[in-house]
C-alpha positions in Angstrom: 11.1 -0.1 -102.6 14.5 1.7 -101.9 17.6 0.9 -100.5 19.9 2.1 -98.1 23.4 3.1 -98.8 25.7 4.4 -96.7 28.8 7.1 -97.6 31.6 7.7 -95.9 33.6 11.5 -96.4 36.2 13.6 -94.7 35.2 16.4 -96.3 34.3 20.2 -96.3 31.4 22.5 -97.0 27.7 22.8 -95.2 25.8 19.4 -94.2 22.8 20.2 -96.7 25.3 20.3 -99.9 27.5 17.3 -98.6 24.1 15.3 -98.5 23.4 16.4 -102.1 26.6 14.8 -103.2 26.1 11.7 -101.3 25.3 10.0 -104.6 28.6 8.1 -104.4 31.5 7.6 -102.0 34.5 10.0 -101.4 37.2 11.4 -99.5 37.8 15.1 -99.4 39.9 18.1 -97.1 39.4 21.3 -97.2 41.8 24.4 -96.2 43.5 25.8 -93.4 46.5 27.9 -92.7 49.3 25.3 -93.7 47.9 22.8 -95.4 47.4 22.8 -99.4 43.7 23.4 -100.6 42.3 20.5 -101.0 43.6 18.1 -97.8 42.2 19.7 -94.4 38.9 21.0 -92.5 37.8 23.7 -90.0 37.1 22.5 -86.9 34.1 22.4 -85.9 32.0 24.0 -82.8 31.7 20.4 -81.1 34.0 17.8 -81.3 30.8 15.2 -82.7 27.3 16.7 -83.7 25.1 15.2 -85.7 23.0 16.9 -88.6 20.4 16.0 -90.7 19.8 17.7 -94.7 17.5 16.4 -97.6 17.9 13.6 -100.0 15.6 13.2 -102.6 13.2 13.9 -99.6 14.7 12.1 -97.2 16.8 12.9 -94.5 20.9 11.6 -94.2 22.0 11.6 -90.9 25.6 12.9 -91.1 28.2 12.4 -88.1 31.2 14.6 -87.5 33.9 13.8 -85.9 37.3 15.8 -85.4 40.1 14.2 -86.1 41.8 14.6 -83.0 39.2 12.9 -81.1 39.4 10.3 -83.5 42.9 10.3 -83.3 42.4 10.1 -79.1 40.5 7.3 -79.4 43.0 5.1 -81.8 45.7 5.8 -79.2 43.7 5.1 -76.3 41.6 1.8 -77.3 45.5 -0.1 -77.1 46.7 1.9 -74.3 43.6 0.9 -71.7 44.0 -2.5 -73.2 47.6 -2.7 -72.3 47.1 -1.1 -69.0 44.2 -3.1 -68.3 46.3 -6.6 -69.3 49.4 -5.8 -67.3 46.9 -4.8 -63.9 44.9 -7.8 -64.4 47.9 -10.1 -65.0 49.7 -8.4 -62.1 47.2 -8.8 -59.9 45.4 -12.1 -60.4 47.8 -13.9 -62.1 51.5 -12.9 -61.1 53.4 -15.8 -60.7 52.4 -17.3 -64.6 52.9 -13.9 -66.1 56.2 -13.5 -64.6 57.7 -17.2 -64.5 60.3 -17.3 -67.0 63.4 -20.8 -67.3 65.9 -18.7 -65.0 63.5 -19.4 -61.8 64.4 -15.8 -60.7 62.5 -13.0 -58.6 60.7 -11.2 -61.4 58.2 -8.1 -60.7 56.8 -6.9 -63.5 55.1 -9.4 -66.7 56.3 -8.8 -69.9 53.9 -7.3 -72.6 53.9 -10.7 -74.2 53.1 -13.0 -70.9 50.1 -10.3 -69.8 48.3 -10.7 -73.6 48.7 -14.4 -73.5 46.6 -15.3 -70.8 43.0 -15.2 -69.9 40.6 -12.7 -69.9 43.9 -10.5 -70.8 44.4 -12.2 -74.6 40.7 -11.3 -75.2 40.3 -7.6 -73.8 43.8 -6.8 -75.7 43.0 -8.4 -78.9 39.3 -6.3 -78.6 40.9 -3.3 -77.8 43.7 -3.7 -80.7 40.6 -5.1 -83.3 39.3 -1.9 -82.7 41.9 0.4 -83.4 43.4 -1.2 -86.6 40.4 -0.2 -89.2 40.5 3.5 -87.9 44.6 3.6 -88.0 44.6 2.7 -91.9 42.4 6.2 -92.0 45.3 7.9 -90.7 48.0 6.3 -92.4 45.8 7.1 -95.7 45.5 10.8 -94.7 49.3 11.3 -93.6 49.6 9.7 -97.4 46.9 11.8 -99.5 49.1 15.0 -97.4 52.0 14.4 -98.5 51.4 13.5 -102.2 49.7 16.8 -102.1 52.4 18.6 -100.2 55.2 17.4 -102.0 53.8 16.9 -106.2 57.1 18.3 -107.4 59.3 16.7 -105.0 60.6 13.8 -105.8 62.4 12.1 -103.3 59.7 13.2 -100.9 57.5 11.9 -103.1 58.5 8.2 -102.9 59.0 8.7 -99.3 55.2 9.1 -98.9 54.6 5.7 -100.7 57.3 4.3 -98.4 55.7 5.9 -95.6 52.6 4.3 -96.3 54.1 0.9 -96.6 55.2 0.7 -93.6 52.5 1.9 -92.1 50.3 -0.8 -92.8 53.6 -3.0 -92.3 53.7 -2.0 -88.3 49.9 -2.4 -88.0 49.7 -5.8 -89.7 52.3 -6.9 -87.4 50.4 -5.8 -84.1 48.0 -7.9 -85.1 49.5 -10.7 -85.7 51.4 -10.8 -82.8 48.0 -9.7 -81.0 46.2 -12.8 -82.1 48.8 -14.9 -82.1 50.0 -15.5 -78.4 53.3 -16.7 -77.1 51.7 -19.8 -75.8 50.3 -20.4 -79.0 52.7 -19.9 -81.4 55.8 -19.0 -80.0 57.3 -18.4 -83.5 54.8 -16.8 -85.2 53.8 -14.4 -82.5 58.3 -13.3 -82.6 58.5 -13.0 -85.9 55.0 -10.6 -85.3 56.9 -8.7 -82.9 59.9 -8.4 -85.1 57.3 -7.1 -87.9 56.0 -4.4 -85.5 59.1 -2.9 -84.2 61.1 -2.8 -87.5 58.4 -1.4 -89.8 58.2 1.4 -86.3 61.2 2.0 -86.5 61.6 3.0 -90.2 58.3 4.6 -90.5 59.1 7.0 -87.7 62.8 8.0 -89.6 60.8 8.6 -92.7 58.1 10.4 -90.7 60.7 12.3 -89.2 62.5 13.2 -92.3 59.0 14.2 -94.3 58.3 16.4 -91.6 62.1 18.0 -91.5 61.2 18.9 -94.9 57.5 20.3 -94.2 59.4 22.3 -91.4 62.3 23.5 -93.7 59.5 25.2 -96.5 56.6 26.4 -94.1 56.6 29.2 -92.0 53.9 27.9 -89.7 55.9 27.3 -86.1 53.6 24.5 -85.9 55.2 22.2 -88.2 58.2 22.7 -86.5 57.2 21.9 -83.5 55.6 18.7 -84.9 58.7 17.6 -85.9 60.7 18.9 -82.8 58.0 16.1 -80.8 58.4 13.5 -83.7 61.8 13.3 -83.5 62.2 13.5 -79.7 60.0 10.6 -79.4 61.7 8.3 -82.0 64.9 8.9 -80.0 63.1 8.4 -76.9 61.6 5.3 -78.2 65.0 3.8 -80.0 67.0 3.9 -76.8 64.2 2.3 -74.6 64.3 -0.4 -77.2 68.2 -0.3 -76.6 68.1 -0.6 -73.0 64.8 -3.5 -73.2 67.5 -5.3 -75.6 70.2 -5.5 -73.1 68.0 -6.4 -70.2 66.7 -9.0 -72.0 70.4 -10.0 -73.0 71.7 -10.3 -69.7 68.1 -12.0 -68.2 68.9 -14.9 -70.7 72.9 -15.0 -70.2 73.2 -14.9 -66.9 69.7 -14.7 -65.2 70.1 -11.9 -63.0 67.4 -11.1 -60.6 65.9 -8.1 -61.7 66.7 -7.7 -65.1 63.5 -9.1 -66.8 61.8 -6.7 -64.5 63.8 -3.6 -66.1 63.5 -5.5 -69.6 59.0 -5.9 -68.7 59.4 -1.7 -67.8 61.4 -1.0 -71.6 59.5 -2.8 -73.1 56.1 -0.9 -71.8 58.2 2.6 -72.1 59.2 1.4 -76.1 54.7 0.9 -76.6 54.1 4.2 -74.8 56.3 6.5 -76.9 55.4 4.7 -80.3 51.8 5.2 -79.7 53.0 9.2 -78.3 54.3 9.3 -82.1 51.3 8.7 -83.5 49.4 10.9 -81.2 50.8 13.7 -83.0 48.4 13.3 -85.8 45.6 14.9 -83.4 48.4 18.1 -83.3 49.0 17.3 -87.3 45.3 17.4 -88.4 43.7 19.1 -85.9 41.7 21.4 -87.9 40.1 18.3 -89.9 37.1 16.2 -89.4 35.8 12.7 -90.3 32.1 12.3 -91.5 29.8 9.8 -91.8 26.9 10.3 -93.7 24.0 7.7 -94.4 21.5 8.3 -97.2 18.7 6.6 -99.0 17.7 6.5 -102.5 14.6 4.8 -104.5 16.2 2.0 -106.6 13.5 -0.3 -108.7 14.0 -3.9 -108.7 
């Protein structure tokens, strides 16, 4: 009898030899013009192909996929979602996604009311379920880069582990506040939301500051213009949180007409240049690929 076991690799070389090392798992990146030896790929001719080697007379299937496609589709899978939730709620349910205690003329529903109802709660939380398992790949390969980039630096260093933290911080609190609605738990899904903004917030400063470093020792006018669209987008995203803060301040004060509309159109401006930030891991890595490779061995019971 045998059994089939499955490896998963970012990694480098022809199709044939990474199916003759498929006898355990691993993660590996190969070379290009500004990134260390061992941490990125060629791209390929095609974005996805599929190729088959031998195994111990069988044949892996192995699936390639560039990392900025992958990278695409992590960004994207939230952004229909979110697009699709605010249409639907705007459309079919307007006046529950935009009633709010003040009683006022409202135009826009928050990001919050347009996830909480039905069939909105379940095509964001599908959309967001999605993208979490594939966004821990990326926060893992901005991680493995820098520990190679910076192994005798050590404030960068720790900044990578810090990096990382909050990383999986921000995505842990997406979903929480993703599958815990506001008519649910009202607490738990604000104190979600309060997870996801902060841990943004910091991981884009240290993001930003990594990258002023990468910038300040390459002399590849890529990285610099990685970090020129890094840091425009963390200021872009800190004063539409500003302005979606005082909106939201005067709505509840003194319930002006209007103002949770402007608050509803921050707050969709603060998602769309946080997930712009993380879009520039398709510019990052864009000579990389992830692959997936399936093998079978004989294994004796």
């Amino acid at each position: 009898m045998s059994c089939l076991r499955h490896c998963y690799k970012v990694s480098m070389g022809r199709s044939a030899k990474l199916a003759d090392e498929c006898s355990e798992p691993a993660l590996r990146l190969h070379q290009d013009h500004h990134t260390p030896a061992c941490f990125s790929l060629p791209q390929q001719q095609s974005d996805a192909t599929m190729i088959s080697g031998s195994y111990g007379g069988e044949k892996p299937l192995v699936i390639r996929i560039s990392f900025t496609t992958c990278a695409l589709v992590i960004v994207c899978l939230p952004l229909l979602g979110l697009l699709s939730c605010v249409i639907i709620s705007s459309v079919f349910h307007f006046e529950d996604s935009t009633y709010t205690h003040c009683q006022v003329p409202n135009y826009l529903p928050s990001i919050s009311a347009s996830i909480s109802l039905s069939p909105e709660c379940h095509i964001w939380r599908l959309c967001v379920g999605l993208h979490s398992a594939p966004r821990l790949l990326v926060a893992f390969t901005y991680f493995k880069f820098y520990k190679v980039r910076f192994a005798s630096r050590l404030p960068e260093s720790s900044l990578a582990y810090l990096s990382l933290a909050f990383s999986i911080s921000e995505n842990l609190g997406l979903l929480l506040l993703t599958y815990v609605s506001s008519n649910e738990t009202y607490f738990v899904h604000k104190e979600g939301f309060i997870l996801f903004i902060l841990s943004s917030f910091i991981y884009m400063i240290i993001t930003c500051r990594l990258w002023k470093a990468i910038k300040t020792y390459s002399l590849n006018p890529e990285d610099a213009r990685s970090h020129h669209w890094k840091v425009s987008l963390l200021i872009l995203n800190m004063s539409f949180c500003a302005f979606a803060g005082l909106f939201y301040i005067k709505h509840n004060l003194y319930c002006e007409s209007g103002s949770y509309t402007l608050f509803a159109l921050f707050e969709y401006l603060i998602v769309f240049s946080n997930m712009a930030f993380h879009l520039t891991a398709a510019w990052d890595f864009k000579s990389r690929e992830v692959m997936v490779i399936s093998c079978s061995e004989p294994k004796g019971f």
